[in-house]
C-alpha positions in Angstrom: -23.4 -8.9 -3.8 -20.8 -6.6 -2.2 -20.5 -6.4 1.5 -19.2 -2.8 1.6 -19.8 -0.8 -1.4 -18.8 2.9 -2.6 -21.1 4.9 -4.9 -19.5 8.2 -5.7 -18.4 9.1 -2.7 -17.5 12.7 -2.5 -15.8 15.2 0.0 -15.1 18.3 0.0 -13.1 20.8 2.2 -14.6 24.6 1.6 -14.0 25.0 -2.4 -11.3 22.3 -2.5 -12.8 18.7 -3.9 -10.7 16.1 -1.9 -12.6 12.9 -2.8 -13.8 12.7 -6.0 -16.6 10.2 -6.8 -14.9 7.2 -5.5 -16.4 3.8 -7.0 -15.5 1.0 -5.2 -17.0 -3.0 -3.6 -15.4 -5.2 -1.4 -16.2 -8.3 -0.4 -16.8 -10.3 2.5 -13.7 -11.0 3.9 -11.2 -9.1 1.5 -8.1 -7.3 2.8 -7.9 -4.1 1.0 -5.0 -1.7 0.5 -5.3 1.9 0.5 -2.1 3.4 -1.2 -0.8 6.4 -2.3 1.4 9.1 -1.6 0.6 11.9 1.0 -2.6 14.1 0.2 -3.9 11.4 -2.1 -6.9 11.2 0.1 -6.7 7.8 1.4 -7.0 8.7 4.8 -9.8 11.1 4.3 -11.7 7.9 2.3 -11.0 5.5 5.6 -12.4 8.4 7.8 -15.7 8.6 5.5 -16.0 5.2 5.7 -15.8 4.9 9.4 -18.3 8.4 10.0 -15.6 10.3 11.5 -16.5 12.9 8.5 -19.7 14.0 6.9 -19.8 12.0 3.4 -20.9 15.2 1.0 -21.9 12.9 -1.9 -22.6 9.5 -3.3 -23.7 6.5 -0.9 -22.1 3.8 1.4 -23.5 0.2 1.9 -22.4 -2.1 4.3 -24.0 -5.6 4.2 -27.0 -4.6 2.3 -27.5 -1.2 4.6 -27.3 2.3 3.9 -24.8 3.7 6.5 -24.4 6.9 4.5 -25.7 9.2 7.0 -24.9 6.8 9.9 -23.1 8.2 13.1 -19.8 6.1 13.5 -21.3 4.4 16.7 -24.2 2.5 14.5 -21.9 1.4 11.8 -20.8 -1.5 13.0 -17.0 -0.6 12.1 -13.8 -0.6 14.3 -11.0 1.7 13.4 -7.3 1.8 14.8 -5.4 4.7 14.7 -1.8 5.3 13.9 -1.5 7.1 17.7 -2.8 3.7 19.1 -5.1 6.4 21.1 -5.2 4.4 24.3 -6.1 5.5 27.8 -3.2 6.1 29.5 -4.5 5.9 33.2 -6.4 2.1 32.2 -4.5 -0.9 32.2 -4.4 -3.3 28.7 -7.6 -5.2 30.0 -9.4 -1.7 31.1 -8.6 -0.4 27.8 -10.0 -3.7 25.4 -13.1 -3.9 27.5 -13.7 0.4 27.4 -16.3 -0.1 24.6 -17.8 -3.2 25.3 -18.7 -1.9 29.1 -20.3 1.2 28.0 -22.5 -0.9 25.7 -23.3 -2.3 29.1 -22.3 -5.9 27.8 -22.2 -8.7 30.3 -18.7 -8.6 32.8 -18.3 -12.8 31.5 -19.2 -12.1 28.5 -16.4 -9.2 28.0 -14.0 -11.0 30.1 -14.5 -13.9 27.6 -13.7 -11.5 24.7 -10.5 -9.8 26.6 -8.9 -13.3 27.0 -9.4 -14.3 24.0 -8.4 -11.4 21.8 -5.2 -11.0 24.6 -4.4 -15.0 23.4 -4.4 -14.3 20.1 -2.4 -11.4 20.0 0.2 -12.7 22.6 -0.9 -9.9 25.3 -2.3 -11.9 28.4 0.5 -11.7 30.3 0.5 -7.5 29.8 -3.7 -7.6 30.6 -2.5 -5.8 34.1 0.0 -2.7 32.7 -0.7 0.4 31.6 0.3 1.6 28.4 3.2 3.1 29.4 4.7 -0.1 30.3 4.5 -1.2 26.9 6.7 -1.1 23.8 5.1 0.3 20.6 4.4 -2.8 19.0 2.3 -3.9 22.2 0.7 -0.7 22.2 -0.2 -1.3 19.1 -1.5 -5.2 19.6 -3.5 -3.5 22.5 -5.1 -1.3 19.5 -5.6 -4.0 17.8 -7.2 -6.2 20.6 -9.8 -3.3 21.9 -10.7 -3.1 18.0 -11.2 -7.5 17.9 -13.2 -7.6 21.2 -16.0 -5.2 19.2 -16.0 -7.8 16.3 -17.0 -5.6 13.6 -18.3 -6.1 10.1 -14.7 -4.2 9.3 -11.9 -3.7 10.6 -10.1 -0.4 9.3 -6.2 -0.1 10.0 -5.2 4.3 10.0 -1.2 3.5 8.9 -1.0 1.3 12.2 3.0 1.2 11.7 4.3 4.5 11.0 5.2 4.9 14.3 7.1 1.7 14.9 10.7 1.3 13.9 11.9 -1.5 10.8 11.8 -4.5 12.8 8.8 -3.9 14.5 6.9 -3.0 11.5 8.5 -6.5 9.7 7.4 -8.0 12.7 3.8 -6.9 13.2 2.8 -7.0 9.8 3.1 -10.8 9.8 1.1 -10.4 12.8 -1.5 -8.5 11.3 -1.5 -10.3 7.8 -1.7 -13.9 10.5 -4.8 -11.8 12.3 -6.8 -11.3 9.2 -6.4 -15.0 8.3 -7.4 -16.7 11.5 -10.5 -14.2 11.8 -11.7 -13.4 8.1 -12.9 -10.0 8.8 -13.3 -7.8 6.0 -9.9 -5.3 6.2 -9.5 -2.0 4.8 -5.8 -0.9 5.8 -3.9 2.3 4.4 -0.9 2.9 4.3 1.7 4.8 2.2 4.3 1.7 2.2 3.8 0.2 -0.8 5.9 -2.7 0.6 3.2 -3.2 3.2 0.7 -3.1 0.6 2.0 -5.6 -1.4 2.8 -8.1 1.1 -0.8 -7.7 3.1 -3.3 -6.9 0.3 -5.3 -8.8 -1.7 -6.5 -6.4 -3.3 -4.8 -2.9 -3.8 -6.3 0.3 -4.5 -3.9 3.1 -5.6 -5.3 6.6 -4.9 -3.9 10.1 -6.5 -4.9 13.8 -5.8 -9.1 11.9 -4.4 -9.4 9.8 -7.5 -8.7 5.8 -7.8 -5.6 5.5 -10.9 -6.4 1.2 -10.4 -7.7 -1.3 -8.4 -6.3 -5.0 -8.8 -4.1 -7.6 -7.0 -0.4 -6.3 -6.0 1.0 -8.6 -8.7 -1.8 -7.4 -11.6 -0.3 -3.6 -10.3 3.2 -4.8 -11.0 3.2 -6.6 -14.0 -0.1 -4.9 -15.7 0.2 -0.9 -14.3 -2.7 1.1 -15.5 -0.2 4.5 -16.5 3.2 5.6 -15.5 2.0 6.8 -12.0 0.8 3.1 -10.7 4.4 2.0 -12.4 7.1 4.2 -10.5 4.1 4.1 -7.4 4.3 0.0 -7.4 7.9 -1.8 -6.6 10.9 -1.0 -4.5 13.1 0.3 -6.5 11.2 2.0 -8.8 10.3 1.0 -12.0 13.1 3.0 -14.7 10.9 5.5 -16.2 13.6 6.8 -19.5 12.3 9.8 -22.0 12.7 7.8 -25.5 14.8 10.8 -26.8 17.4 10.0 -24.0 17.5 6.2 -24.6 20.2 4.2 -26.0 19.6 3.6 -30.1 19.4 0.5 -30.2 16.6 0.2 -27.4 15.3 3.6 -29.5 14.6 1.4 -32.4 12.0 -0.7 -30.6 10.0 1.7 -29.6 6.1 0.8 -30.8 3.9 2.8 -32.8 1.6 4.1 -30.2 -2.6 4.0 -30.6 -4.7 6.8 -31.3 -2.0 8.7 -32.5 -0.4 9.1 -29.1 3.0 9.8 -29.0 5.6 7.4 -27.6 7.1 9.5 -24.5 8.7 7.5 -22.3 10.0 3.5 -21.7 9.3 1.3 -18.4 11.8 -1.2 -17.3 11.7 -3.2 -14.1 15.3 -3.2 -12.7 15.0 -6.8 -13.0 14.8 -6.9 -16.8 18.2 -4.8 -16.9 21.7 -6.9 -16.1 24.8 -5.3 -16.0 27.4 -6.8 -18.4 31.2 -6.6 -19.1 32.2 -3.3 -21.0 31.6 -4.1 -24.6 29.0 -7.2 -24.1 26.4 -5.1 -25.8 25.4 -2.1 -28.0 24.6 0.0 -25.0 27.6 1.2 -22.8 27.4 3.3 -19.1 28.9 3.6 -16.1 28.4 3.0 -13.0 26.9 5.6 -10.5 26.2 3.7 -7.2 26.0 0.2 -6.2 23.7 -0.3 -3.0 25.2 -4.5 -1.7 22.1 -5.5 0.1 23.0 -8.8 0.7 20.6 -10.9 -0.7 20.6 -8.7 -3.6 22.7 -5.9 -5.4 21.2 -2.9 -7.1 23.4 -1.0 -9.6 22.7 2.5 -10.8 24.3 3.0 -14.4 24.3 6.3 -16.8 24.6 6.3 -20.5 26.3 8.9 -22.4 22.5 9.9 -23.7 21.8 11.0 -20.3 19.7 8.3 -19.3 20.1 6.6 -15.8 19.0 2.8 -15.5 19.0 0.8 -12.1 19.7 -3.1 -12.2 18.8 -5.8 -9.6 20.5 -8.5 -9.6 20.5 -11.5 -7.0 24.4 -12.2 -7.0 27.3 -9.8 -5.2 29.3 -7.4 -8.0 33.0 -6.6 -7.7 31.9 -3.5 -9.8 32.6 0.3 -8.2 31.7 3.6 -8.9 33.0 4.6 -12.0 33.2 1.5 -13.9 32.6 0.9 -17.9 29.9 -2.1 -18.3 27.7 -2.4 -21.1 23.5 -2.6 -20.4 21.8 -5.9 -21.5 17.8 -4.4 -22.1 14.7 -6.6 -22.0 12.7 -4.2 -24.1 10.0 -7.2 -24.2 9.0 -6.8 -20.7 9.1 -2.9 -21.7 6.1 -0.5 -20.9 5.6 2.4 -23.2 3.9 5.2 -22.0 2.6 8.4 -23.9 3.7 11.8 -23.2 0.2 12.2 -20.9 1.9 8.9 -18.6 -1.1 6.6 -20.1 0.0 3.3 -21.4 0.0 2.9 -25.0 1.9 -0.2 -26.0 4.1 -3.3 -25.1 3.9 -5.8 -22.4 1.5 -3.2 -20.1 -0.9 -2.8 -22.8 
């Protein structure tokens, strides 16, 4: 049975339809990924789910109970906000304990929850500052630690690290994916990082224009995209997405006969199935447009006289430039074929 579940949940802003009969279980425990890019609706979905807005159709079930029509204060949910939205006049321990003292909870009792969520989140020396004496990524903790203290049936996570600079966000998403572990609590998170998404989730759900385009784990989204949106959405860099009338002939030639009488429109290649070769190596010549040395990894962005533009990952350093001849080496059997439409219609996606 599942422990949260969505039956065509709708919302709408005056005329305009912003969530659009959304489907959806979780279970028990899960960490789920909203994604999507912005006005998708994903945020608008978290605030449905937490009763922040009026649900104008379908049903929500939490734990066998209809919280459909539920104020946010009865649904047993703790939300934290991308604006960490803490008091700024209570100290760390005055702002964990807020909610728990207004639900006139015992003083040992809340003190016992305080200490404990400040332990696990590396905050008891802090209990004592205001927020202002904080960094962002303790602000955020603190967030986090007034939403633990609560413990909710969920936890929902508002892009808790948009605000927070790389390092941080490296840093307190092993926090957060450590968090879920050690407490099991049922996690819906959104985000529009599709990084963070793939390292946090176990399951992802990728949202476009208020309707769900897939749901599945962020390697089944990789290797097995639904259509040529969850493609380019899913992987850093994108997935090459090439018209078939501007690819190379001999990658031309492979192109499947589509199903249904689709037409063939486009290829998908992960930069990892292209390698850059030695001028000449192959049938399919380019030059090179960009090379981005990351360190760990090069990526190489090559043209073809067809018009086509190709990126390549590769995990060794390059003494290519800008401007160089090389030749393209394509895995067209790790290719996804899409019709003109962007649905999948053939080859290793299908």
């Amino acid at each position: 049975m599942a422990y949260l579940q969505l039956r065509g949940i709708e919302k709408f802003f005056g005329e305009h339809r912003a969530i659009k009969g959304i489907d959806l279980t979780i279970q028990q425990g899960e960490f789920i990924v909203f994604v999507g890019p912005s006005g998708c609706g994903k945020s608008t979905l978290l605030r449905l789910i937490a009763g922040l807005e009026a649900i104008d159709g379908g049903s929500l079930m939490l734990d066998g109970r209809d919280i459909t029509d539920q104020p946010s204060s009865k649904r047993d949910l703790a939300m934290v906000f991308q604006s960490y939205a803490l008091y700024p006049h209570m100290s760390v321990y005055e702002n964990m304990s807020f909610a728990l003292k207004l639900a006139k909870v015992d003083k040992q009792v809340i003190d016992d929850k305080v200490q404990n969520a400040a332990r696990i989140l590396n905050l008891t020396s802090y209990l004592q500052r205001t927020p202002k004496e904080l960094s962002g990524g303790q602000r955020q903790r603190v967030a986090i630690g007034r939403a633990i203290v609560r413990a909710p049936k969920v936890f929902l996570f508002d892009e808790p690290l948009s605000n927070l600079d790389a390092a941080l966000r490296g840093q307190t998403r092993v926090e957060i994916a450590k968090l879920h572990r050690d407490l099991g609590a049922t996690t819906i998170y959104v985000t529009h990082d599709q990084v963070e998404a793939m390292t946090l989730a176990d399951r992802v759900v990728v949202l476009r224009d208020g309707v769900i385009e897939q749901v599945g784990t962020p390697l089944e989204l990789y290797d097995k995209p639904a259509n040529q949106f969850v493609a380019q959405f899913i992987g850093t860099p994108q997935m090459n997405v090439v018209p078939v009338d501007k690819l190379p002939q001999p990658v031309q030639q492979q192109a499947p006969t589509a199903r249904d009488g689709a037409a063939v429109g486009a290829i998908g290649l992960r930069p990892e199935n292209i390698t850059v070769r030695h001028t000449g190596a192959t049938p399919v010549g380019g030059q090179v447009d960009l090379i981005e040395a990351l360190g760990a990894e090069t990526l190489i962005y090559v043209s073809t006289p067809g018009g086509a533009q190709f990126v390549s990952r590769q995990n060794d350093r390059t003494g290519l430039r800008a401007g160089d001849a090389v030749s393209l080496d394509i895995d067209a059997s790790h290719a996804h074929w899409f019709d003109t439409a962007g649905r999948v219609v053939a080859g290793h996606a299908a």
